[in-house]
Structures are given as structure tokens and as C-alpha cells.
N, C-alpha and C positions, 0 to 999 in steps of 0.2 A: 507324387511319387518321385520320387529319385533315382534316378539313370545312374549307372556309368558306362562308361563306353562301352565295353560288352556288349550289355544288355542294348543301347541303342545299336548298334554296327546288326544285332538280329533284326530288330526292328525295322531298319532300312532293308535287310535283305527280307524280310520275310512281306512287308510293305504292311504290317498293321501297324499305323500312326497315333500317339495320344495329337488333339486338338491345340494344345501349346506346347512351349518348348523354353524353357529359358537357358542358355547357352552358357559356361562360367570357365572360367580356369583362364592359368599364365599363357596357353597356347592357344595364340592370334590366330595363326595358319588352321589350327585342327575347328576353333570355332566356327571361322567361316567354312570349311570346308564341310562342314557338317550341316551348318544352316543351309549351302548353294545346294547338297544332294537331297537334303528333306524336303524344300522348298522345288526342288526339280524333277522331286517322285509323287507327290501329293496336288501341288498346285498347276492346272494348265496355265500353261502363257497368255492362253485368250482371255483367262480369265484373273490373272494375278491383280489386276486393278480391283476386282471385288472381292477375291479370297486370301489379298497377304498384304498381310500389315507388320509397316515395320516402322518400331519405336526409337526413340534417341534414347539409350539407356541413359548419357547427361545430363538430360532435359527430361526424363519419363519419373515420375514415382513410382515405386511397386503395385502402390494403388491404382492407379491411372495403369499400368500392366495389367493389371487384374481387370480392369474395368471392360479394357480393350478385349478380352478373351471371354470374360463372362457374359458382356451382352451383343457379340456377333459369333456367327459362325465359322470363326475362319480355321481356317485346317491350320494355318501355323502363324504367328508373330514372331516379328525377330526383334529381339531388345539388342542394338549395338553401341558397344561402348567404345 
């Protein structure tokens, strides 16, 4: 499904998460900022060692993306570039 900021900025307030998230566009600042508040409403701290994973989008193929998301549970992956 495809976001735009909209529809995620609900999502964050309303707190119902899809399980990935791939992050894209010219603004650095609004990515990460988007990834630090999904990633700080969804995942505890106690547990971010086992529920967040986060990929080199340099070094990740889309595949190896996919792979990561499809066979763990994790509430969110961050692919950073």
C-alpha cells in the first residue's frame, strides 16, 4: 500500500501501524523524523533488540527488504540510505 504523508501523520495519531514501512523522498529530515516517531510509538526500548530492524538501504537489495519483513515479526524495519 502506498502512503503519503497524510494518510501516515493519521496513522501515527491514531496508532494503528502497517508491519513495514519503507521511507523514500528528497527530505532527509521528514524521513528520519517519521522513522524516530513510528519506531518510538510501536516498538519498546526493552525490546527494540528483538522488534526493530534496521537495514543499510546501500548494502540491502529490495529482496533481502522483503525477506527481512516477511519472515519476522517485526513491527517496523528501517531501510536507510
Amino acid at each position: 500500500m502506498l502512503l503519503n504523508e497524510e494518510t501516515l501523520k493519521k496513522q501515527i495519531k491514531s496508532g494503528e501501524f502497517c508491519n513495514l514501512y519503507l521511507l523514500y523522498g528528497n527530505e532527509g529530515y521528514l524521513k528520519q523524523h517519521y522513522a524516530n516517531t513510528i519506531c518510538s510509538k510501536t516498538v519498546s526500548k526493552d525490546f527494540e533488540d528483538f522488534n526493530l530492524k534496521k537495514l543499510d538501504g546501500k548494502e540491502t537489495s529490495l529482496l533481502d527488504w522483503h525477506k527481512q519483513g516477511a519472515h519476522y515479526d517485526y513491527k517496523f524495519v528501517e531501510l536507510v540510505y
